[in-house]
C-alpha positions as CSV (number, residue, x, y, z in Angstrom):
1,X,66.4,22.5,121.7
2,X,69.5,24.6,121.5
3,X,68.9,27.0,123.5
4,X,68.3,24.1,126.4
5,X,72.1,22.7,125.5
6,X,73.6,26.2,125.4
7,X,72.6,26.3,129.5
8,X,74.5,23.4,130.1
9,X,78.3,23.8,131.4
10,X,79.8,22.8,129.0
11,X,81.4,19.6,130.2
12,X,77.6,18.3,130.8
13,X,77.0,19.5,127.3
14,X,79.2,17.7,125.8
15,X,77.9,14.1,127.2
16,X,74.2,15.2,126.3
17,X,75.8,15.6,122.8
18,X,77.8,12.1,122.7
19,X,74.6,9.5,123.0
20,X,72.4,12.0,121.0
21,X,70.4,13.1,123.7
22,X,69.5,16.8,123.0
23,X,66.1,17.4,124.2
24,X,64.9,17.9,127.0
25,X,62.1,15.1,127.2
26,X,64.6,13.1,126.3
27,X,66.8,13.3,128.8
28,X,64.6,12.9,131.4
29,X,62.8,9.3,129.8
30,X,66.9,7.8,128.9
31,X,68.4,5.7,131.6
32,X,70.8,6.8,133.3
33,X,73.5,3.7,132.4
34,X,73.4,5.1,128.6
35,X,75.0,8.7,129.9
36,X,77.3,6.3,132.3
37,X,78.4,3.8,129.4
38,X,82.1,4.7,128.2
39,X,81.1,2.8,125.4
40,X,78.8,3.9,122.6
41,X,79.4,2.7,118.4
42,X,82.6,0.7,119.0
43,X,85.0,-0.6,121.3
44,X,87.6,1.8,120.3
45,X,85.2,4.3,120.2
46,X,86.0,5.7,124.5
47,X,83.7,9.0,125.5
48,X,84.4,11.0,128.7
49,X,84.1,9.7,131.8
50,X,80.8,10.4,133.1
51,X,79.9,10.1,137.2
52,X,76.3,9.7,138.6
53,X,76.9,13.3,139.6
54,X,76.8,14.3,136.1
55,X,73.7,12.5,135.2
56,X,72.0,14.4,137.6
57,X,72.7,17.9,136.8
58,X,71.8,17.2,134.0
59,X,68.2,15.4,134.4
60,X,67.9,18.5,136.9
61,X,68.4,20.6,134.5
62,X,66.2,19.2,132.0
63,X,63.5,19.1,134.2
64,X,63.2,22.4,135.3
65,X,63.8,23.6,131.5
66,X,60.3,21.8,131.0
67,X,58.7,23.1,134.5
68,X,59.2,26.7,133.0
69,X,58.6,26.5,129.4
70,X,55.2,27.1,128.3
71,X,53.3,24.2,126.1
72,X,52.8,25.4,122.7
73,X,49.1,23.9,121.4
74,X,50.9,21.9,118.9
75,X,53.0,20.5,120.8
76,X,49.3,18.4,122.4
77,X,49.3,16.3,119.0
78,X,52.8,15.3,118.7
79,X,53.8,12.0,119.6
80,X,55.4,10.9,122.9
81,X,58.8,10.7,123.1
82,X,58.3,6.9,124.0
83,X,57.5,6.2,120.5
84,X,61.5,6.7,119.9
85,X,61.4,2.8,120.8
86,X,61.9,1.0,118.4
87,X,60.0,-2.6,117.3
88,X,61.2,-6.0,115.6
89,X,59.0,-7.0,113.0
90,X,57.1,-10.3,113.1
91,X,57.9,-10.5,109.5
92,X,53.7,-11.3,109.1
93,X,51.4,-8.2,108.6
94,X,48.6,-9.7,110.7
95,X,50.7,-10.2,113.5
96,X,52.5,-7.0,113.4
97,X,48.8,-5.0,112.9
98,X,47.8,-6.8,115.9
99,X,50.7,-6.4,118.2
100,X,51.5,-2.2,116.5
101,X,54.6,-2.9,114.8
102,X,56.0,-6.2,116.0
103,X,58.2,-6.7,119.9
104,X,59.0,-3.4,121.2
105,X,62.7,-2.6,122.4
106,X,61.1,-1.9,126.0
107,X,61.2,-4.6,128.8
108,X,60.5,-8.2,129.2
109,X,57.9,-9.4,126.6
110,X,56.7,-13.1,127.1
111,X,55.3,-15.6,125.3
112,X,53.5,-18.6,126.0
113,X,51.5,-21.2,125.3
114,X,51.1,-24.8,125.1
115,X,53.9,-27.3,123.5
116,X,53.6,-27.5,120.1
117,X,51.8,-24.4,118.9
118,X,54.5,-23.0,117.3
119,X,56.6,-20.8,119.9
120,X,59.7,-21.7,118.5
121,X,58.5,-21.1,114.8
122,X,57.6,-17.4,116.3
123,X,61.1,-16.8,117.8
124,X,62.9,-18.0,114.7
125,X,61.3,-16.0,112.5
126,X,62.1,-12.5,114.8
127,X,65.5,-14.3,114.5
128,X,65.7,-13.8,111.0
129,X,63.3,-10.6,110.7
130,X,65.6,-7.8,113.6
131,X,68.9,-8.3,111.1
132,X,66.6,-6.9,107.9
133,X,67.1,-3.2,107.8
134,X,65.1,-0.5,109.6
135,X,63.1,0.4,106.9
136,X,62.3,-3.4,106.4
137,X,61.3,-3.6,110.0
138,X,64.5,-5.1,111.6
139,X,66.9,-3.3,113.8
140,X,70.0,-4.4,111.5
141,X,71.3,-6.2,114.6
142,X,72.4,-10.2,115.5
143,X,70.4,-12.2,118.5
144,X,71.5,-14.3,121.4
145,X,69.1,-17.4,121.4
146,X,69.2,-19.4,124.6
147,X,67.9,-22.9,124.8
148,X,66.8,-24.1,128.5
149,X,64.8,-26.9,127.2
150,X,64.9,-28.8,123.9
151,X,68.4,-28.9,121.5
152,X,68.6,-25.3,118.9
153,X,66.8,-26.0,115.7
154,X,68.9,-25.4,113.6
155,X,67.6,-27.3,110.9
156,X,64.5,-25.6,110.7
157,X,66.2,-22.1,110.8
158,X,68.5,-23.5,107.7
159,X,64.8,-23.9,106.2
160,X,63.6,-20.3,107.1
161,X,66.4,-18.5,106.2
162,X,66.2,-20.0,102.4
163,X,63.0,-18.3,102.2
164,X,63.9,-15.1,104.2
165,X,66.8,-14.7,101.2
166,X,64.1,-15.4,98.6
167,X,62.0,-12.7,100.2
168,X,64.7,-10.4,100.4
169,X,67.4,-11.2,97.5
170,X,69.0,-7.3,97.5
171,X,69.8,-8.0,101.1
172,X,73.1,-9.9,101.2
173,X,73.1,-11.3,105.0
174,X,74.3,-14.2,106.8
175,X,71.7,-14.9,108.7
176,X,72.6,-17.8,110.3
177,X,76.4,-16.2,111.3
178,X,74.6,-13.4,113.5
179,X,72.7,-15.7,115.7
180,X,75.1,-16.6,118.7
181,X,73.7,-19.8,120.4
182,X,73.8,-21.2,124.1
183,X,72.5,-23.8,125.9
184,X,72.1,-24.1,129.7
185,X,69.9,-26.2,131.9
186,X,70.4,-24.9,135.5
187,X,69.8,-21.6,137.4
188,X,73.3,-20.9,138.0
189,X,75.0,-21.7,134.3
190,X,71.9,-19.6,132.6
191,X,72.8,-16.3,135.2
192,X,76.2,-16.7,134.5
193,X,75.8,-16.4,130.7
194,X,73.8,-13.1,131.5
195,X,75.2,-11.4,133.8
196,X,79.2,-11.9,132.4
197,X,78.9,-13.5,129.0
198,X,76.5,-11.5,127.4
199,X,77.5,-8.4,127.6
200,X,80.7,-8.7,126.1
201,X,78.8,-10.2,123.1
202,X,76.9,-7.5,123.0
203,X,79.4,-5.8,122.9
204,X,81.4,-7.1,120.1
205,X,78.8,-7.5,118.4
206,X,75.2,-5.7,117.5
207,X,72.7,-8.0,119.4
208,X,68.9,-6.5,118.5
209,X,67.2,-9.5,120.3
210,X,67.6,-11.5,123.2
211,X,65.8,-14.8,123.5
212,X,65.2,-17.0,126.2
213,X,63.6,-20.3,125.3
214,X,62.1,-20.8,127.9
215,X,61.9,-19.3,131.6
216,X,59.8,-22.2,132.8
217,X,62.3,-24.7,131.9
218,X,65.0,-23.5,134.6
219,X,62.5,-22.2,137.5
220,X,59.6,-24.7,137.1
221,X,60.8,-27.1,139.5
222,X,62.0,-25.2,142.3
223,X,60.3,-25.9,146.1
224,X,61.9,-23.1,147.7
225,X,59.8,-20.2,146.3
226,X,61.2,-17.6,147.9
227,X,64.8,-18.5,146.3
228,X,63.2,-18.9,143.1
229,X,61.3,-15.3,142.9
230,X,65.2,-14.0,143.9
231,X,66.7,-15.7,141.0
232,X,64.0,-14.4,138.9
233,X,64.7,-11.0,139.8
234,X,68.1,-11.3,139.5
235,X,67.3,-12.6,135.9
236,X,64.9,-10.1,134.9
237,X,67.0,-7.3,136.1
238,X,69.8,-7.9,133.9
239,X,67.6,-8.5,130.5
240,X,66.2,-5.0,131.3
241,X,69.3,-3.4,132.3
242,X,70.1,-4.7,128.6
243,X,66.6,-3.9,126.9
244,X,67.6,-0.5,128.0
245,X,71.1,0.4,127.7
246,X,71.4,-1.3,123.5
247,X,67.9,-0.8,122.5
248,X,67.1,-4.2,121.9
249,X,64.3,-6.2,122.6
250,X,63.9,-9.1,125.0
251,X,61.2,-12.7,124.4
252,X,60.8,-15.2,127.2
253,X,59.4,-18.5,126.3
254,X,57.3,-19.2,129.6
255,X,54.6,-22.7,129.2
256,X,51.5,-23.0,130.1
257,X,49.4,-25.2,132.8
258,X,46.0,-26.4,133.7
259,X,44.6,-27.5,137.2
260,X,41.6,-28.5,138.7
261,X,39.8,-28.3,135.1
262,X,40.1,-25.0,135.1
263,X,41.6,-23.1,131.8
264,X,45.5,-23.5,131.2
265,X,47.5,-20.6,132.6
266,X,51.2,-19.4,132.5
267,X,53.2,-21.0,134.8
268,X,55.7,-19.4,137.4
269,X,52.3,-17.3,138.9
270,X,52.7,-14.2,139.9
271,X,56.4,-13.5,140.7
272,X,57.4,-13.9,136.7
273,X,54.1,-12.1,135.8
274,X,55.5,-8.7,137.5
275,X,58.6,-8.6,135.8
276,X,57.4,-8.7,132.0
277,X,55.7,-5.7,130.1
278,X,54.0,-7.2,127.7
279,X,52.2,-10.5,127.7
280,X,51.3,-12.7,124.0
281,X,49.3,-16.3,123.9
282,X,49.9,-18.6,121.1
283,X,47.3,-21.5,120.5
284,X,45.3,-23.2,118.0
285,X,42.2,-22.5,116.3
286,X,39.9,-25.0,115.7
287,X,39.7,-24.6,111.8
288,X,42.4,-25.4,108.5
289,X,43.4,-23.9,105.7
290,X,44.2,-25.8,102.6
291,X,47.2,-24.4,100.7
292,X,48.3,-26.8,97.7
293,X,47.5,-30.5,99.0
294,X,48.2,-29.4,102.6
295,X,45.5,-29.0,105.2
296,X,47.7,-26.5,107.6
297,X,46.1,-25.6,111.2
298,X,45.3,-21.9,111.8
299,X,47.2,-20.4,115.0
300,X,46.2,-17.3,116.6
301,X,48.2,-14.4,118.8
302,X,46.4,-13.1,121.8
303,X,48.1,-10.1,123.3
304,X,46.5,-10.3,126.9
305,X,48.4,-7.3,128.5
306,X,50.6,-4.3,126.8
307,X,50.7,-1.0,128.1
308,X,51.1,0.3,124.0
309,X,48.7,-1.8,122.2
310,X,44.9,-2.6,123.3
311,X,44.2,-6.8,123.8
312,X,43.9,-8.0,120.3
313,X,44.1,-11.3,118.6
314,X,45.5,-12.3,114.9
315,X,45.2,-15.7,113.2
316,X,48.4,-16.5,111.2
317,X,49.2,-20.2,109.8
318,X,53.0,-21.8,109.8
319,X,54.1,-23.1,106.6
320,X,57.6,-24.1,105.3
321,X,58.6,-20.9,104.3
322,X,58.0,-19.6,108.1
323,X,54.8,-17.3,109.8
324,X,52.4,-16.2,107.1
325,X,49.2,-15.1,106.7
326,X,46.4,-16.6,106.5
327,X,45.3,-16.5,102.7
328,X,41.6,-14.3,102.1
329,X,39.2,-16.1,100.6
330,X,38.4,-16.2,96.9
331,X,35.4,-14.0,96.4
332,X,32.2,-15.6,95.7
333,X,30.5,-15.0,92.4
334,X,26.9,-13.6,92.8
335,X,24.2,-16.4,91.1
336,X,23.4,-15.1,87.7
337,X,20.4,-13.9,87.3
338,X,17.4,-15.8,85.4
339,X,15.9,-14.1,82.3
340,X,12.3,-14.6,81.8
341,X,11.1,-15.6,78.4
């Protein structure tokens, strides 16, 4: 990969080199607002001033460096270079086996499901698990939680977070003082918030997961549908314009509906279906689990579209303590055997 900077001028070099972008695949999958941004680790951290000009010399260049170089045999079982995406854990090994790792840092992922089946429970715990260390499967990074519908629970994050330490006692953070909080019940106050506020607290701070509780909330009720798919876009475009430029990942909360007796479906059809990458169901299962005295329902997550990871499903239960899951069973004892006299 040296050779491919030592082309460069070096003026282009030298902004490859300041976002860490030295290959040439690399170049070529990275956005072009990351080489733009005058602002990488800090806000007194300032890089050169880099035009849309520059960007594309360098793509350019990147691209015809792969055209010409010949592919190595090895190179076939390598990963891609979109594994460089990172994922927030679910902090619950069934539900990160199912979904490859937990949310990916990649575009829109929604949620959904009826009220009740533990939604919220899900998005607290990513709350908690994206400010645990990489290696912990976190991103080390705070969250902006936006409520559309019902008040924050903040009670019930007070709750998780005791455990979470518990889980985690050589990990000294405050969780509850990296989770920056909003609440907005109209179109306009909730773009607002996006498209000006959030990016200076993203900004001043490390945000690692951006949560919208829920979508359906604001843009249910709207009769003028071509208005609503505008505002949806104009929505969408920002949290990916985000997703991309700090690496972090992005839940909508979207609720489900049922009509004419048919099965319940997301709501907000097909104009909110287009704009999210991956899709995840939370409902019941008709079964319990006893744990202690308690008779605790078992919940499962259906992933029903991802372009990284095939449609699966994992059953998990919600207890005090947060997501866990679901207990094996003892193992039976083979019948002893009769002796003949």
């Amino acid at each position: 990969m040296t050779y491919f900077l030592d082309q460069l001028p070096k003026r282009i070099r030298e902004i490859a080199e300041q976002v860490n972008v030295l290959a040439p695949e690399e170049v070529l999958t990275t956005p072009p607002v990351r080489f733009l941004d005058t602002r990488q680790e800090s806000l007194y951290t300032v890089v050169r001033q880099c035009t849309p000009d520059d960007v594309r010399v360098l793509k350019d260049a990147a691209a015809k460096w792969l055209a010409e170089m010949p592919q190595t045999a090895d190179s076939l079982f390598k990963p891609l270079v979109n594994v460089r995406w990172s994922r927030v854990s679910f902090g619950c090994s069934a539900l990160d086996r199912c979904t490859g790792g937990g949310v990916v840092t990649r575009g829109i992922t929604e949620l959904c499901g009826a009220a009740g089946v533990g939604k919220s429970q899900l998005l607290l715990q990513l709350s908690l698990c994206v400010q645990l260390p990489i290696e912990l499967g976190g991103l080390g990074k705070g969250v902006a939680y936006i409520c559309t519908e019902d008040a924050f629970p903040a009670r019930r994050l007070l709750q998780m977070s005791k455990a979470c330490e518990k889980r985690h006692p050589k990990e000294k953070l405050n969780f509850l003082g990296n989770i920056f909080v909003e609440h907005h019940y109209e179109t306009e106050p909730l773009l607002n918030c996006i498209r000006n506020r959030l990016p200076r607290l993203m900004q001043q701070h490390g945000i690692g997961l951006i949560i919208i509780d829920s979508v359906a909330a604001i843009f249910r009720l709207y009769t003028d549908f071509l208005e609503r798919a505008r505002q949806m876009r104009r929505l969408a475009d920002a949290l990916l314009t985000y997703a991309d430029k700090y690496n972090c990942a992005v839940v909508c909360v979207n609720q489900v509906a049922a009509s004419g007796g048919q099965d319940e479906v997301p709501c907000l059809g097909l104009q909110w279906a287009h704009l999210g990458r991956t899709r995840l169901r939370v409902s019941r299962v008709p079964k319990q689990h006893r744990m202690g005295d308690q008779l605790i329902t078992v919940r499962k997550l259906d992933i029903l579209y991802s372009p990284e990871t095939p449609n699966d499903v994992a059953e998990f239960l919600i207890t005090e303590d947060g997501v866990v899951d679901v207990p094996e069973p003892p193992p039976t004892r083979p019948p002893a055997k009769m002796r003949r006299l």
